[in-house]
C-alpha positions in Angstrom: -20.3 -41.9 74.5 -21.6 -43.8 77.9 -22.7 -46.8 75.6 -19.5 -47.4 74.3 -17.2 -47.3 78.0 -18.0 -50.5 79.2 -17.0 -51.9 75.9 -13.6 -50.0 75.7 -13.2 -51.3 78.8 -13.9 -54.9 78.1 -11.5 -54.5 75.2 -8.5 -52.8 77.3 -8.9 -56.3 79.9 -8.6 -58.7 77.0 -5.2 -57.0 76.0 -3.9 -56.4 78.9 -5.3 -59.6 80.8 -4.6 -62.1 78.1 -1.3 -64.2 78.7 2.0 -63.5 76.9 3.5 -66.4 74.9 6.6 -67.5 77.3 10.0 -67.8 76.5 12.2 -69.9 77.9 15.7 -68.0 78.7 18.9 -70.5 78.3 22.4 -68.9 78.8 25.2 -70.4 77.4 28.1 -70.9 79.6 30.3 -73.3 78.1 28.0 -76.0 79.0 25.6 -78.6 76.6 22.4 -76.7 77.3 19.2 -79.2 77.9 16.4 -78.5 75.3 13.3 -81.4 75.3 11.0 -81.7 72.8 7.3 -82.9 72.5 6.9 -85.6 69.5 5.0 -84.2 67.0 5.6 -80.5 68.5 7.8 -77.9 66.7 10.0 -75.9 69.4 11.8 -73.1 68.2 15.2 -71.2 69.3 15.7 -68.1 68.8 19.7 -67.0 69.3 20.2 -64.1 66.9 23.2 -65.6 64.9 23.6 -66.8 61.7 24.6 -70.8 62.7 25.3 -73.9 61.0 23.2 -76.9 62.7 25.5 -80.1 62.8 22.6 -83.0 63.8 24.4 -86.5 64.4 23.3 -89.6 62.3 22.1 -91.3 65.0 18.7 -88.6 65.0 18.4 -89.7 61.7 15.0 -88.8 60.0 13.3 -88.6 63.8 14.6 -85.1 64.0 13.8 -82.5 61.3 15.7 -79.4 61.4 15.6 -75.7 60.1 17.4 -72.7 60.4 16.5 -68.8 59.1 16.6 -65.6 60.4 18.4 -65.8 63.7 15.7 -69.1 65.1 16.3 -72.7 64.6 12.8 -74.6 64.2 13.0 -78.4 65.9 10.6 -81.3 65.4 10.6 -84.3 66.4 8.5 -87.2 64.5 9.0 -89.7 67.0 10.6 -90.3 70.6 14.3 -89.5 70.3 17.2 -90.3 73.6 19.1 -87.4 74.0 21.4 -86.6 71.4 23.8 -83.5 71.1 23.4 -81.0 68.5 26.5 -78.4 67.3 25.3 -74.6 66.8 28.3 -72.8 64.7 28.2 -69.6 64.2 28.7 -69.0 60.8 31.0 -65.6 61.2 33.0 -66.9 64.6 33.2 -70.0 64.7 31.9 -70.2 68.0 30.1 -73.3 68.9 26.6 -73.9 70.9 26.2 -77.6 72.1 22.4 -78.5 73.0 21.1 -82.1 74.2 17.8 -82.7 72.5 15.3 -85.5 73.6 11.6 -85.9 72.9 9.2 -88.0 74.7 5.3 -87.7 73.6 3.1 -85.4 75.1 0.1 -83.1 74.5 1.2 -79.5 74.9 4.0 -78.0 72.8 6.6 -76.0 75.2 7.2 -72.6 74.7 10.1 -71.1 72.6 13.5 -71.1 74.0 16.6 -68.1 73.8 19.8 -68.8 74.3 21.7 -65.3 75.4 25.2 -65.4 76.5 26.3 -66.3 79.6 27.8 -64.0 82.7 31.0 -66.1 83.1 32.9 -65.7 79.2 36.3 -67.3 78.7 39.1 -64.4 78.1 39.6 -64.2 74.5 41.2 -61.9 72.0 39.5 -58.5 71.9 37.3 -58.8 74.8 37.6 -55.7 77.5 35.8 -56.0 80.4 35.2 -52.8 83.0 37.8 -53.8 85.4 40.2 -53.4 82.9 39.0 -50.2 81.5 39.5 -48.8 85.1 42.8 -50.2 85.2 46.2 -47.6 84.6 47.3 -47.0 81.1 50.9 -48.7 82.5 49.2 -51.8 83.6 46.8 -51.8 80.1 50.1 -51.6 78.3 52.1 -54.7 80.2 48.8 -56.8 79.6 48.4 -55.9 76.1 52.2 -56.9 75.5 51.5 -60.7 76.9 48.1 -60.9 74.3 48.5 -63.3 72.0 50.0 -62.2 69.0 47.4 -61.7 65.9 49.6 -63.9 63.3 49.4 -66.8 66.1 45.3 -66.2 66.7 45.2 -66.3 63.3 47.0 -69.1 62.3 46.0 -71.3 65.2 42.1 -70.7 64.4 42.7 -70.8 60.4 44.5 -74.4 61.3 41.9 -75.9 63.7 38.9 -74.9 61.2 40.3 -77.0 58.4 41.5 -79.9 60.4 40.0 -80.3 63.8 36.6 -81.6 64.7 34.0 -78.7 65.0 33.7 -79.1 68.9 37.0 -78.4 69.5 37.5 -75.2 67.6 38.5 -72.2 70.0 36.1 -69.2 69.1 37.7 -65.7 68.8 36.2 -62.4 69.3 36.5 -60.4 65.9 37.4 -62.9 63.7 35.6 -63.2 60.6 35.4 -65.3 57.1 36.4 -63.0 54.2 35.3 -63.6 50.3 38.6 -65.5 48.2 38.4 -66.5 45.2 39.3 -69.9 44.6 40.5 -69.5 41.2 42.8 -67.1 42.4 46.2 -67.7 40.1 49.2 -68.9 42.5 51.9 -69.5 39.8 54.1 -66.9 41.5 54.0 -68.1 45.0 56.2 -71.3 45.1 58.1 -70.8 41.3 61.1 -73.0 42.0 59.1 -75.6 43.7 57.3 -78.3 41.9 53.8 -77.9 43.7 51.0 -76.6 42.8 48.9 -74.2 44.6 45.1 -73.8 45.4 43.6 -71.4 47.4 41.2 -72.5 50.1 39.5 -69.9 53.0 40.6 -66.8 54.6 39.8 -65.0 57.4 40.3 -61.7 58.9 41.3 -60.3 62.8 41.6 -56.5 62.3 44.1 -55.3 59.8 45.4 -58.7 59.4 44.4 -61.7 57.2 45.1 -65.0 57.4 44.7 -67.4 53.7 45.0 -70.8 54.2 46.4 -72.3 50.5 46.9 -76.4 49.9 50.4 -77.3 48.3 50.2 -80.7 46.0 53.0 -81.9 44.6 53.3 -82.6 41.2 57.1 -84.2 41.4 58.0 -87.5 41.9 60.4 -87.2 44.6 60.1 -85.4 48.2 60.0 -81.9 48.3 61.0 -79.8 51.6 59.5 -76.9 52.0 61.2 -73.6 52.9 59.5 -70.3 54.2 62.1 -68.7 52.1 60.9 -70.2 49.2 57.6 -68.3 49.2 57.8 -65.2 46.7 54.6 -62.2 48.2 54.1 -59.4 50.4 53.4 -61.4 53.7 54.0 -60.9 57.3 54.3 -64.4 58.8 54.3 -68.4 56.6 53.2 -71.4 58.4 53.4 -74.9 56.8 51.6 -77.8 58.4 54.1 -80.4 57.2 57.5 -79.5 56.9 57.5 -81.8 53.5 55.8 -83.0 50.6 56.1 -86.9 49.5 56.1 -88.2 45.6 53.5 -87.3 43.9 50.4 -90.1 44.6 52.1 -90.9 48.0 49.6 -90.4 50.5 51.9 -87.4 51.8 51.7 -85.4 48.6 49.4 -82.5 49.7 50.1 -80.0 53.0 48.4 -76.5 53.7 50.5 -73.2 54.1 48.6 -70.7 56.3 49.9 -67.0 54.8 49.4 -63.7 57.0 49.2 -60.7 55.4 48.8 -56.8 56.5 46.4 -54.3 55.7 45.4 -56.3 52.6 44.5 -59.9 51.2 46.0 -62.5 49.2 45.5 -61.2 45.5 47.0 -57.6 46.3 50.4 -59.8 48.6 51.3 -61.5 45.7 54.3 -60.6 43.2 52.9 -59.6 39.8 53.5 -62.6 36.8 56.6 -61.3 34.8 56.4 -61.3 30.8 59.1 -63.0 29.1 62.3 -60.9 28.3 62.4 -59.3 24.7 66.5 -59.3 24.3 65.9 -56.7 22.0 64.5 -54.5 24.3 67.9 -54.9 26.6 70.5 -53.7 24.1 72.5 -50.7 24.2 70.9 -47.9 22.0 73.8 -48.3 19.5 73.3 -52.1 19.0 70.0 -51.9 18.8 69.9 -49.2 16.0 72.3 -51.9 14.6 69.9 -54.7 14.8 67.0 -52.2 13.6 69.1 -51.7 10.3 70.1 -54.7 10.0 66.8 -56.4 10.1 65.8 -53.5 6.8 68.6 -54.9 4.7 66.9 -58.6 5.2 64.3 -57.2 3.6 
């Protein structure tokens, strides 16, 4: 047993003498956060979300990218000026701005994590322990100025689809939700001459927000009229208050629908089959009809 101390020993030093692999800790504050890379040197990120990388076309082929698993892998193939990458957050929305450069070099640098910052912007949902402690009278009065949840909704639906990824407004809680883009619209606009498509939805809570694009199929303008919308739903939004002539660059618009406690599919009015006049008579008549359609035989 004496033999075999000294090399237990020699074992425990290497393990608990050996250096650790540093990580570099980032914290994201609403601020481009400064990553450099070593040419020829893969760096990776670790931030525990599932993102979307947007790389600019300036980094061209210099940059390779790749994304799995909550890390981003970076390499650069040759020197690169700082350039700005977009992190999304594929559930959120939220976005992560980093400025990349690489300059040659020897040593690769060690991994980098991006946590999130001390100093968060008030947003939907979030409760921080001041508040907690606060009375339930004072909780009440701020929870009546909150934005309400058709607005959030709305608003985020409307930036997603048309604003430029930087300056979308993440939101606590909200997520994407599955919608089927076949999904049959014919009842939603009947005495309009559009037609319907359905494009994303998202969900805040009970409430869920489908964003649908209106094309007109008419060759004449077309206003459209909240009113005019035949479902189940708790608030309608149009982004143009109109549609132009059918080819006119103003043909096509997006209605953003809000519904409660369920989606799209289960808002919508059922498709009615066409009337059987026979069905409608009085019982009298249509014993009538009955005996009159045996005698044409």
């Amino acid at each position: 047993m004496s033999r075999l101390l000294p090399h237990t020993f020699a074992a425990l030093a290497l393990v608990l003498f050996a250096p650790a692999h540093a990580v570099e800790i980032l914290r994201w504050e609403r601020l481009p956060l400064t990553v450099p890379l070593v040419v020829g040197h893969e760096r990776v990120i670790f931030i525990e979300r599932n993102v979307r990388v947007g790389v600019p076309a300036s980094a061209g082929e210099r940059l390779r990218v790749q994304s799995a698993g909550g890390a981003i892998y970076l390499r650069a193939n040759e020197p690169i000026e700082p350039t700005r990458l977009q992190l999304q957050d594929a559930d959120t929305g939220a976005l992560i701005l980093l400025d990349v450069s690489a300059e040659p070099g020897d040593a690769p640098l060690e991994p980098v994590r991006i946590v999130e910052g001390t100093s968060r912007a008030t947003r939907y949902g979030d409760h921080d322990e001041s508040t907690a402690r606060q009375p339930t009278t004072e909780t009440a009065r701020q929870s009546t100025r909150e934005t309400p949840i058709p607005v959030v909704l709305t608003r985020y639906a409307a930036q997603t689809l048309y604003a430029p990824l930087r300056t979308v407004e993440s939101v606590n809680g909200i997520v994407r939700v599955n919608l089927r883009r076949d999904l049959a619209l014919d009842t939603l606009l009947p005495t309009l001459p559009v037609r319907a498509r359905a494009l994303a939805a998202w969900r805040l809570e009970d409430q869920w927000v489908t964003a649908i694009r209106l094309t007109n199929t008419s060759a004449r303008w077309v206003a459209l009229d909240p009113r005019a919308l035949q479902g189940d739903f708790l608030t309608a939004t149009f982004q143009h208050p109109d549609l132009g002539p059918a080819g006119d660059a103003h043909d096509t618009t997006v209605v953003y629908l809000v519904t409660r406690g369920r989606g799209l599919a289960q808002s919508l009015l059922p498709v009615i089959s066409p009337v059987d006049a026979s069905l409608n008579l009085p019982a009298s008549n249509a014993a009538g009809h009955a005996q009159g359609a045996g005698h044409e035989e």
